[in-house]
Residue frames as a rotation matrix with the C-alpha (Angstrom) as fourth column:
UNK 1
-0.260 -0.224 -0.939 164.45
0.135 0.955 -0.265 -10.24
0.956 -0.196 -0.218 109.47
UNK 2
-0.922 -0.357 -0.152 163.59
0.075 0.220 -0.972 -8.73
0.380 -0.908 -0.176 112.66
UNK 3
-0.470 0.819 0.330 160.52
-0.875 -0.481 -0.052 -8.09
0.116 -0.313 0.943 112.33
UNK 4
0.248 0.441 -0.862 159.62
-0.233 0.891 0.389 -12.03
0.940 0.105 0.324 111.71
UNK 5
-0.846 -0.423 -0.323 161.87
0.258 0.206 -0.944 -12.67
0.466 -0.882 -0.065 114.94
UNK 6
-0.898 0.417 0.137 159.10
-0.234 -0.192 -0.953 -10.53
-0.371 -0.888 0.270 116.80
UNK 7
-0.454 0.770 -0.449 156.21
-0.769 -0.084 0.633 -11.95
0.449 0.633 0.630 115.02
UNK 8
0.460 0.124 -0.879 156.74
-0.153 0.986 0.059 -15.20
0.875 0.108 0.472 115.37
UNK 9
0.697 0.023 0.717 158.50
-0.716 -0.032 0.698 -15.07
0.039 -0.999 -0.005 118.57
UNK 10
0.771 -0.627 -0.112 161.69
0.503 0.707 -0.498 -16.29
0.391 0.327 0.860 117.21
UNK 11
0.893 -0.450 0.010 164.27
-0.447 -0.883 0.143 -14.76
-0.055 -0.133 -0.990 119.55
UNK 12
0.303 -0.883 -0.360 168.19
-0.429 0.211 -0.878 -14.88
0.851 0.420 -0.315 118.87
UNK 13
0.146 -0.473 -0.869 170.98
0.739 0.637 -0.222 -17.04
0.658 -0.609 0.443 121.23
UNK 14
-0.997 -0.078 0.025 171.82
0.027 -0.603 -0.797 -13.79
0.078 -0.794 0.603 123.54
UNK 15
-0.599 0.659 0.455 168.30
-0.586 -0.748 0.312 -12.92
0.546 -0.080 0.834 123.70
UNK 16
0.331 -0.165 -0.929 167.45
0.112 0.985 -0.135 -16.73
0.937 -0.059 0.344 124.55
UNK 17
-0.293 -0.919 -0.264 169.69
0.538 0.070 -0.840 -15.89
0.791 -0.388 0.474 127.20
UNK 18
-0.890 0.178 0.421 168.57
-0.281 -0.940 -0.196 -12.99
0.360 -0.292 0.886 128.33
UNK 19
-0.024 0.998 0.056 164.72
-0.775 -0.054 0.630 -14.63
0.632 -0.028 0.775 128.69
UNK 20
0.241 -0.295 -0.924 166.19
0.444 0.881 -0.166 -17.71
0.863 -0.371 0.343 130.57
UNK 21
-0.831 -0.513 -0.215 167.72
0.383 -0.249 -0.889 -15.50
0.402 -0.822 0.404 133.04
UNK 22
-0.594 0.604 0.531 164.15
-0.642 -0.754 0.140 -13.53
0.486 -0.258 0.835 133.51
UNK 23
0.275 0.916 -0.293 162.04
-0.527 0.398 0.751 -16.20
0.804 -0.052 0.592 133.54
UNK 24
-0.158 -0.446 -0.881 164.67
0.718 0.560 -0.412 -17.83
0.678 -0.698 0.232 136.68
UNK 25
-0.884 -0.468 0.014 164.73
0.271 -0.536 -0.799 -14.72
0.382 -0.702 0.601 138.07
UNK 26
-0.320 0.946 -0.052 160.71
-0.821 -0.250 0.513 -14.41
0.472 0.207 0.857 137.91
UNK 27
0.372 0.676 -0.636 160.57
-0.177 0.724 0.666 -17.76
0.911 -0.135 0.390 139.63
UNK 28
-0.418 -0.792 -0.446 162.48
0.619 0.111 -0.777 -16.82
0.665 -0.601 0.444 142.30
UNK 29
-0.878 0.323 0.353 160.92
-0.475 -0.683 -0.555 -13.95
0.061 -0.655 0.753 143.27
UNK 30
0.226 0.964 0.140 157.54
-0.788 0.096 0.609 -16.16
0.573 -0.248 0.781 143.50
UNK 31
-0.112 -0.538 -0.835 159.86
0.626 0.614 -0.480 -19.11
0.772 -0.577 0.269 145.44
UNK 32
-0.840 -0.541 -0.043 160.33
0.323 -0.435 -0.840 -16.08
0.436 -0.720 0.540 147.95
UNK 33
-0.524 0.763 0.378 156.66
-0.823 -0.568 0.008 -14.92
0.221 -0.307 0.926 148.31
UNK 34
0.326 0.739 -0.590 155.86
-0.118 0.651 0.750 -18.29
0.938 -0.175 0.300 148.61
UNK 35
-0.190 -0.176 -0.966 157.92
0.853 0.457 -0.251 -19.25
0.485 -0.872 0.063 151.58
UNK 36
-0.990 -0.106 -0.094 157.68
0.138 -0.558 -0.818 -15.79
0.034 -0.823 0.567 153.41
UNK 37
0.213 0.924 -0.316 153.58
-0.566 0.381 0.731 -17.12
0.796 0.023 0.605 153.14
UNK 38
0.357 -0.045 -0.933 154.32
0.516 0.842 0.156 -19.97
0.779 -0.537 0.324 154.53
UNK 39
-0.612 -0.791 0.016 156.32
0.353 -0.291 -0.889 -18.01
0.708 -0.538 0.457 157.29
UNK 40
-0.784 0.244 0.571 154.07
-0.275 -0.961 0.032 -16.12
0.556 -0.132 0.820 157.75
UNK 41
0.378 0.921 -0.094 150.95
-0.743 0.363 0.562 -18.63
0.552 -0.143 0.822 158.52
UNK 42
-0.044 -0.445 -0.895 153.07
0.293 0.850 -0.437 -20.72
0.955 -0.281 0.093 160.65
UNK 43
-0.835 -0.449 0.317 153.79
0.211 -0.795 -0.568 -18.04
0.507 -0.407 0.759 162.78
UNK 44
-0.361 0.838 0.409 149.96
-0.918 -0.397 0.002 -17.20
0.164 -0.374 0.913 163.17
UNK 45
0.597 0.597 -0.536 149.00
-0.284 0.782 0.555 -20.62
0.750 -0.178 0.636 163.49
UNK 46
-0.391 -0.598 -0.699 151.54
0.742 0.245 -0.624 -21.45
0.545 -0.763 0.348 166.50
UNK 47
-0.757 0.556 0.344 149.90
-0.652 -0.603 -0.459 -17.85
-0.048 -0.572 0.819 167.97
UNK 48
-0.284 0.955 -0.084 146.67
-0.749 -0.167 0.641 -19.26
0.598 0.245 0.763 167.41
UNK 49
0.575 0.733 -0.362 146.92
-0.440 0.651 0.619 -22.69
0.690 -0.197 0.697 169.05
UNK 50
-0.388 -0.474 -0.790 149.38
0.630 0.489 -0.603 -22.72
0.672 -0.732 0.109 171.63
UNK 51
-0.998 0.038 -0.049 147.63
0.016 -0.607 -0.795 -19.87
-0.060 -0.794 0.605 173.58
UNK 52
-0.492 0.862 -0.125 144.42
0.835 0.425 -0.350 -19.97
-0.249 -0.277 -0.928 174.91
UNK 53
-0.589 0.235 0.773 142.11
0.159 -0.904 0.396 -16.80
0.793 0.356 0.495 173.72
UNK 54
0.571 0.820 0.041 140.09
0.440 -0.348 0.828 -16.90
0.693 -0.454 -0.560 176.91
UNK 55
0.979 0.155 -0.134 142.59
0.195 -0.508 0.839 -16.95
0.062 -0.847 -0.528 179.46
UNK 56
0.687 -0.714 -0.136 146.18
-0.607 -0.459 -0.649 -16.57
0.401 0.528 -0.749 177.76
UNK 57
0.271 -0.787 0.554 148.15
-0.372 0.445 0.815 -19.72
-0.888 -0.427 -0.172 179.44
UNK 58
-0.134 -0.523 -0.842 150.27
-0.965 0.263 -0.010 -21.92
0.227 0.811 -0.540 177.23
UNK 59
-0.591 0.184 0.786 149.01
-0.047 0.964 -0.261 -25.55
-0.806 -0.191 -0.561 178.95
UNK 60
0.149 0.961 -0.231 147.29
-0.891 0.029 -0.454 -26.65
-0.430 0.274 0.861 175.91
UNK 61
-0.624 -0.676 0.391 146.68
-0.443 0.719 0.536 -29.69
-0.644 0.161 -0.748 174.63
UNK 62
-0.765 0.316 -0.561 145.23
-0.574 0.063 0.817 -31.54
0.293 0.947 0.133 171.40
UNK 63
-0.534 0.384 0.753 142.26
-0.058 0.872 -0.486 -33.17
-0.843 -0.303 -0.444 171.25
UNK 64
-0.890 0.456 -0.014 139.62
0.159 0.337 0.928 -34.81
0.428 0.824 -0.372 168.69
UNK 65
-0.746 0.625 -0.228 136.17
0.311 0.025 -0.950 -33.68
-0.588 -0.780 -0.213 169.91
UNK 66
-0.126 0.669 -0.732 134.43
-0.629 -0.624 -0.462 -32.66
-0.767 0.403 0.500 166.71
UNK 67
-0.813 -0.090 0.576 133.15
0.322 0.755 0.572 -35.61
-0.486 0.650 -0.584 164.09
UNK 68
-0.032 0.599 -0.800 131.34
-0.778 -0.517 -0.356 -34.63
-0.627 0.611 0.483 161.09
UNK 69
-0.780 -0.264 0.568 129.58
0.263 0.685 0.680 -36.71
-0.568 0.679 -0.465 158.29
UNK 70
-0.161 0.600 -0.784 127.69
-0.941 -0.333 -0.062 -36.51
-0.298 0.727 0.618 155.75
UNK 71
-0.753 0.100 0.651 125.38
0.295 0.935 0.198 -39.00
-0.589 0.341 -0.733 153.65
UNK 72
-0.118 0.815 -0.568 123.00
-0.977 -0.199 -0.082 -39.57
-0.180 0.545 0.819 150.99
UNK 73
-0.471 0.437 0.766 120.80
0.305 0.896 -0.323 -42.40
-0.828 0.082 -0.555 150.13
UNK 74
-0.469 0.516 -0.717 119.04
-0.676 -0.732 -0.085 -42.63
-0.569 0.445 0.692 146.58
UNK 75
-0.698 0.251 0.671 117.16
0.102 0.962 -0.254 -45.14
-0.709 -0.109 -0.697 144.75
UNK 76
-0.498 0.514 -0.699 114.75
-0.858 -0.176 0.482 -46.07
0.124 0.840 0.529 141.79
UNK 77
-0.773 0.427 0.469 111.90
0.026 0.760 -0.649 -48.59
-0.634 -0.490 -0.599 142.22
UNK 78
-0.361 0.735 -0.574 109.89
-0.932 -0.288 0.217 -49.30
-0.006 0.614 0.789 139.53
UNK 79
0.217 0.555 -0.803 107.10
-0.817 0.554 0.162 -51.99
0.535 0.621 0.573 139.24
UNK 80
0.957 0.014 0.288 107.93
-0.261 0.466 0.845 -53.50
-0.122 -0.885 0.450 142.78
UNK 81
0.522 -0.851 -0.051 111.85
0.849 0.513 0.124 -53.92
-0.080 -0.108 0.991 141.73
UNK 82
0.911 -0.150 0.385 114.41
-0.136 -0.989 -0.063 -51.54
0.390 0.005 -0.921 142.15
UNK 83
-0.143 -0.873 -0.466 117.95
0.741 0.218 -0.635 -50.62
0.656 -0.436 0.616 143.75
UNK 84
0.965 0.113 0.237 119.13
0.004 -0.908 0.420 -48.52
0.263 -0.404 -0.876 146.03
UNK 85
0.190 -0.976 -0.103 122.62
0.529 0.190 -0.827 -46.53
0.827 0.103 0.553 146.48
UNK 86
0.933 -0.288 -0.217 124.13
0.007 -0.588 0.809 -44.89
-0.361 -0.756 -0.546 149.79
UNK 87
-0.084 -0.987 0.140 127.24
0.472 -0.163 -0.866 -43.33
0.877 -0.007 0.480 150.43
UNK 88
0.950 0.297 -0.096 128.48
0.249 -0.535 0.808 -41.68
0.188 -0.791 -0.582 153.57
UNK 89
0.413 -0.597 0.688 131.25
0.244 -0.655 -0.715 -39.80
0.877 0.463 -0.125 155.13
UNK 90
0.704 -0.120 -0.700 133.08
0.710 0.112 0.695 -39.49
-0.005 -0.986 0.164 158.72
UNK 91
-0.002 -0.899 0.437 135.59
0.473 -0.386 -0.792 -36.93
0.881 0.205 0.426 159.12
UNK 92
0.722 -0.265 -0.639 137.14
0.629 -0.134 0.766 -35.94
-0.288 -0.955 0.070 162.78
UNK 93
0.507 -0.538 0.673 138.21
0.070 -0.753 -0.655 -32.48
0.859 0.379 -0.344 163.47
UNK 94
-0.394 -0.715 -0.578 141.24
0.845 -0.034 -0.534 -31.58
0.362 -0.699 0.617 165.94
UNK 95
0.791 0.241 0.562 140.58
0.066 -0.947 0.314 -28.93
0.608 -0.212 -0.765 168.63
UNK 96
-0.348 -0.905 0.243 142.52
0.052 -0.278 -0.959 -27.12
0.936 -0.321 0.144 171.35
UNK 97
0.464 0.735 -0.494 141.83
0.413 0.314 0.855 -27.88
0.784 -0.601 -0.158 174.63
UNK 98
0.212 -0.497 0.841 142.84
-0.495 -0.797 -0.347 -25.22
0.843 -0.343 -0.415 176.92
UNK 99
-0.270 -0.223 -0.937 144.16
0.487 0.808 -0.332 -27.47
0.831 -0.546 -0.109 180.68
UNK 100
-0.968 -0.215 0.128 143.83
0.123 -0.853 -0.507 -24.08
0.218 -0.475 0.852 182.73
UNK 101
-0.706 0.708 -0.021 140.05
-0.700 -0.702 -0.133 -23.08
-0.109 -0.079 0.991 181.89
UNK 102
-0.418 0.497 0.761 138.84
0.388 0.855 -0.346 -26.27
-0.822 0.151 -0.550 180.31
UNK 103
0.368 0.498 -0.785 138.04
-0.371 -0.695 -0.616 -23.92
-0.852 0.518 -0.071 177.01
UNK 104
-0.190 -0.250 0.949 137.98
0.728 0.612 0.307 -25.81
-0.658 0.750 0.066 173.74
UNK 105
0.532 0.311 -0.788 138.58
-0.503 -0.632 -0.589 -23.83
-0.682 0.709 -0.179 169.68
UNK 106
0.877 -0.031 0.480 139.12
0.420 0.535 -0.733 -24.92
-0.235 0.844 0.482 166.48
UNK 107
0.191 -0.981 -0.021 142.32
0.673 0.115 0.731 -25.72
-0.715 -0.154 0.682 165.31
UNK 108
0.334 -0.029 -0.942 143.74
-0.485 -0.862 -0.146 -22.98
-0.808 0.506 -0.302 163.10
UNK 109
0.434 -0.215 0.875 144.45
0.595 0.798 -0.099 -24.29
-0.677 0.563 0.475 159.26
UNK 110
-0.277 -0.819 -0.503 147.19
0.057 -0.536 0.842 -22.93
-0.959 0.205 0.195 157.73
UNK 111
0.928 0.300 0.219 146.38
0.111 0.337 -0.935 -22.10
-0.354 0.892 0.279 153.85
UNK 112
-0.107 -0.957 0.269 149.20
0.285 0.230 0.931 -22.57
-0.953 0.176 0.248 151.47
UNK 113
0.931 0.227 -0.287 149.84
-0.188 -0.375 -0.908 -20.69
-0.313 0.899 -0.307 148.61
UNK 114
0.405 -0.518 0.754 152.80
0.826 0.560 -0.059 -22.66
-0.392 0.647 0.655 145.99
UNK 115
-0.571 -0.561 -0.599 155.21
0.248 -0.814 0.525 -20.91
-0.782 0.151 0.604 143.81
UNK 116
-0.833 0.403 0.379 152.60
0.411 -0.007 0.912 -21.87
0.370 0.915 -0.160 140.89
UNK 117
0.310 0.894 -0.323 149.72
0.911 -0.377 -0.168 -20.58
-0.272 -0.242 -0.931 142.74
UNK 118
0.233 0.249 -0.940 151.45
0.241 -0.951 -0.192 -17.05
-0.942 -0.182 -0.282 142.77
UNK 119
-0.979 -0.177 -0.096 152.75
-0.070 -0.148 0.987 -17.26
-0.189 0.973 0.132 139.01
UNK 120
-0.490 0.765 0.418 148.64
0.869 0.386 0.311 -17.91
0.077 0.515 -0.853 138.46
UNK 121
0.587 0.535 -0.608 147.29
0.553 -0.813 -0.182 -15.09
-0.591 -0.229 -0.773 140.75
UNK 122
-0.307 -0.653 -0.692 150.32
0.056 -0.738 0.672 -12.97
-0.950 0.168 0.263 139.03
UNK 123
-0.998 0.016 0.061 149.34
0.055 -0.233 0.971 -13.34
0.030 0.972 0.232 135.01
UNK 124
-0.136 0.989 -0.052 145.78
0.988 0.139 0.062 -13.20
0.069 -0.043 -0.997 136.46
UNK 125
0.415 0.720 -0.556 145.78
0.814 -0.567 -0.127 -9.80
-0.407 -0.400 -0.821 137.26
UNK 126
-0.587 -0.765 -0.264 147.90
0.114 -0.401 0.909 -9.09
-0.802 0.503 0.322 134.38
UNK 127
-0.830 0.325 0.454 145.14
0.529 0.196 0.826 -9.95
0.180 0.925 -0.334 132.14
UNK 128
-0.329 0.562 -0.759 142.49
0.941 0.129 -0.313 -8.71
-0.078 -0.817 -0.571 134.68
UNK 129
0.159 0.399 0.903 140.44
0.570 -0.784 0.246 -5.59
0.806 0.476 -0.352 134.41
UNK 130
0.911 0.059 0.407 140.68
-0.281 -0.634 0.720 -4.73
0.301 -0.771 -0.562 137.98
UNK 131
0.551 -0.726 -0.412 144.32
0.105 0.549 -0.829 -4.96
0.828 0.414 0.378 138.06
UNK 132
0.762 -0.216 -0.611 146.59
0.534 -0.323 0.781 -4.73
-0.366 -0.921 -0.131 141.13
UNK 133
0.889 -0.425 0.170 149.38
-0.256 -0.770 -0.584 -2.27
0.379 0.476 -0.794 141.02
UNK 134
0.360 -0.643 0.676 151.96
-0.312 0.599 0.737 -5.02
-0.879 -0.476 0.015 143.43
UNK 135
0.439 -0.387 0.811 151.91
0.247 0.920 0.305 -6.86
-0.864 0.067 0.499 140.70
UNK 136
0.911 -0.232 0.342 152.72
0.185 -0.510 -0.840 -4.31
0.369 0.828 -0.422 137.67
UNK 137
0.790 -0.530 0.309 155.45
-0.569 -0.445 0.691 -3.04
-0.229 -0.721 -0.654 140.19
UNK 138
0.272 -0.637 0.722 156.81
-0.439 0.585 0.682 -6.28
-0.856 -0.502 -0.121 140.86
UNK 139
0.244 -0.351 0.904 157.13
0.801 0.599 0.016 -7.97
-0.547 0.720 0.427 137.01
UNK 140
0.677 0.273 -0.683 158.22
-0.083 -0.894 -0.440 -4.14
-0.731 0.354 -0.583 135.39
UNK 141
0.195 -0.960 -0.202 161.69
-0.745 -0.279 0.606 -4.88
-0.638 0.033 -0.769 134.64
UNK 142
-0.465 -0.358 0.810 161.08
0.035 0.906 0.421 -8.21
-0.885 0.224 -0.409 133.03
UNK 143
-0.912 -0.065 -0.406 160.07
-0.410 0.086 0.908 -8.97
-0.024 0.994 -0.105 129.25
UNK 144
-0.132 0.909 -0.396 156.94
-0.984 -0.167 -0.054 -9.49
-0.115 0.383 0.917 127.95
UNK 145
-0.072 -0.286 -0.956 158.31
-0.759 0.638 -0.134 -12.61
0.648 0.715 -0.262 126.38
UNK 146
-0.873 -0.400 -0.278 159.59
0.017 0.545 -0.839 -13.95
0.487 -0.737 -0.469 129.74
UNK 147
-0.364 0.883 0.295 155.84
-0.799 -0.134 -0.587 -12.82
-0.479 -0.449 0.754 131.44
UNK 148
0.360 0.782 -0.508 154.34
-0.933 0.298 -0.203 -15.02
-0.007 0.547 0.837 128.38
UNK 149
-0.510 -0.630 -0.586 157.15
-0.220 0.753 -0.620 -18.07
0.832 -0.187 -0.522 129.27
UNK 150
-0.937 0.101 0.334 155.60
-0.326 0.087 -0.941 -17.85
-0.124 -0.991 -0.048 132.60
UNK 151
-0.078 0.996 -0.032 151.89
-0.870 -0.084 -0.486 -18.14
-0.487 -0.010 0.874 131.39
UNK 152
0.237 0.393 -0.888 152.61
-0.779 0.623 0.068 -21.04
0.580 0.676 0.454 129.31
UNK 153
-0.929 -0.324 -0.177 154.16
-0.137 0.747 -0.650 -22.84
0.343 -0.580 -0.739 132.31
UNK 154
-0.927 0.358 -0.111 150.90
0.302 0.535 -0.789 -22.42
-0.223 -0.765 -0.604 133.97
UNK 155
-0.848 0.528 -0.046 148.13
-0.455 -0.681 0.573 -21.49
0.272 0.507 0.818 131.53
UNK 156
-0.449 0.696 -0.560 146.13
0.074 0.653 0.753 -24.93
0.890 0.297 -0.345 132.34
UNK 157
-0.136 0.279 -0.950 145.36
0.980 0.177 -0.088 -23.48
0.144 -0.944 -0.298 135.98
UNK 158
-0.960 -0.131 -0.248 144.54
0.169 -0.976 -0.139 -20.23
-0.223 -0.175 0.959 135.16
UNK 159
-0.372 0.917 -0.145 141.02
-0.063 -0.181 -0.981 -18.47
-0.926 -0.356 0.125 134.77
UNK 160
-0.016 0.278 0.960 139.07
0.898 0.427 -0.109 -19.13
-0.440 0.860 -0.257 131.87
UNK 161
0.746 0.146 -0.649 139.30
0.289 -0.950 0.119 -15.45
-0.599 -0.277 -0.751 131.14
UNK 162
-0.023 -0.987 -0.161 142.91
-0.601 -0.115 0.791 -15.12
-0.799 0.115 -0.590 131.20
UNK 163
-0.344 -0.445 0.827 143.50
0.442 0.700 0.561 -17.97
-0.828 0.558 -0.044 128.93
UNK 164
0.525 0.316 0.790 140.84
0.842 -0.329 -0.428 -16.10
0.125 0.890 -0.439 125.84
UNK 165
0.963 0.076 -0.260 141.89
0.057 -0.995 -0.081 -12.63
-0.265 0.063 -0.962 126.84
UNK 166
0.509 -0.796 0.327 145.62
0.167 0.464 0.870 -13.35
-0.845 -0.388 0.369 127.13
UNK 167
0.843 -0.193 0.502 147.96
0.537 0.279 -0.796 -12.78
0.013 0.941 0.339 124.04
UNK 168
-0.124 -0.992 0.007 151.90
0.983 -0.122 0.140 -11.56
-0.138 0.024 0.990 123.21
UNK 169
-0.466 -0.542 0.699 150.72
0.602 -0.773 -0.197 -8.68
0.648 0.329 0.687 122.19
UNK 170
0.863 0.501 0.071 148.51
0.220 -0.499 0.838 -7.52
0.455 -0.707 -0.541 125.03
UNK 171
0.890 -0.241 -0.388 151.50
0.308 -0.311 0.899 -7.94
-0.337 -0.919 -0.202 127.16
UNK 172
-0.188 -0.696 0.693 153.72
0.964 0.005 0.267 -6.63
-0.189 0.718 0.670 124.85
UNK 173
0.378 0.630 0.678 151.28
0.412 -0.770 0.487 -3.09
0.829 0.095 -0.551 125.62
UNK 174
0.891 0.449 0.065 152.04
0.099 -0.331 0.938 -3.44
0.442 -0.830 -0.339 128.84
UNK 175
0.652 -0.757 0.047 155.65
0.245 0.268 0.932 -4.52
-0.718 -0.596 0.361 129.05
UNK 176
0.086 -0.610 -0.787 158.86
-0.970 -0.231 0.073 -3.69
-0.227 0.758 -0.612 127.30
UNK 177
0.972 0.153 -0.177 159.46
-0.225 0.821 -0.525 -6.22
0.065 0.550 0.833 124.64
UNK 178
0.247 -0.880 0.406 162.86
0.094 0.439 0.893 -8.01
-0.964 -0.183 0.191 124.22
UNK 179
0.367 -0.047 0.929 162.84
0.918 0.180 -0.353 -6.94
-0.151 0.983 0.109 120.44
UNK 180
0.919 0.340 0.201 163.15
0.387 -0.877 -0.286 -3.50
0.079 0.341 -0.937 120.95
């Protein structure tokens, strides 16, 4: 009977248990790497644009001084009739405008990285040939099972790769199992 359990990926009510508590505790620890991101790029983006880089005062103020667009025109004319289609684009960027020097730089743009972004990069480079060794570290302790709970939360944003290569028992090579 246990062997069907780990076939089929039929696990008992404690074990149940036991994968519920990983897979929380597995989304926590990417809850925490997200926000100490996010800490982290705040931090450098407040360095970046409250201080000037030429001459190091703190008088700065916003401004709008960069406008970008884009367009395209295309069209079909046959036999003196025909259409034509345009489209176009405007898009106004923010700089920093320095009150001291009179020195203008692009505003710094925080990237953001979600708790589901790092649960993607994380079973990515589980499946990955050029694996990191952060992330073996960081998911040792946890179940195979509870790794593959995690991949089905977010399989539809992962690399086409991952998704063919992917399978219980790969990580079931790599991780202890919850059958054993």
């Amino acid at each position: 009977m246990k062997i069907f359990r780990k076939i089929f990926n039929i696990p008992t009510k404690k074990q149940e248990i036991i994968l519920s508590q990983e897979y929380d505790k597995i989304l926590q620890i990417a809850e925490d790497e997200s926000s100490k991101h996010y800490n982290k790029e705040y931090e450098y983006e407040k360095r970046l644009n409250n201080i000037c880089p030429r001459c190091r005062a703190t008088n700065i103020v916003d401004k709008i001084a960069q406008v970008k667009g884009e367009g395209s025109i295309s069209g079909s004319f046959v036999l003196g009739s025909g259409s034509v289609y345009g489209s176009s684009s405007v898009d106004t960027n923010g700089v920093n405008h320095c009150n001291n020097c009179g020195h203008q730089w692009k505003k710094y743009q925080r990237s953001f990285l979600s708790k589901n972004d790092i649960l993607i990069d994380w079973v990515n480079d589980i499946v990955s040939l050029y694996t990191r060794d952060k992330t073996f570290d960081l998911l040792k302790d946890f179940s195979a099972e509870s790794i593959w709970k995690i991949y089905k939360t977010v399989s539809s944003q992962c690399y086409y790769s991952t998704r063919e290569n992917i399978s219980l028992s790969l990580l079931r090579k790599k991780f202890k199992s919850i059958y054993k």
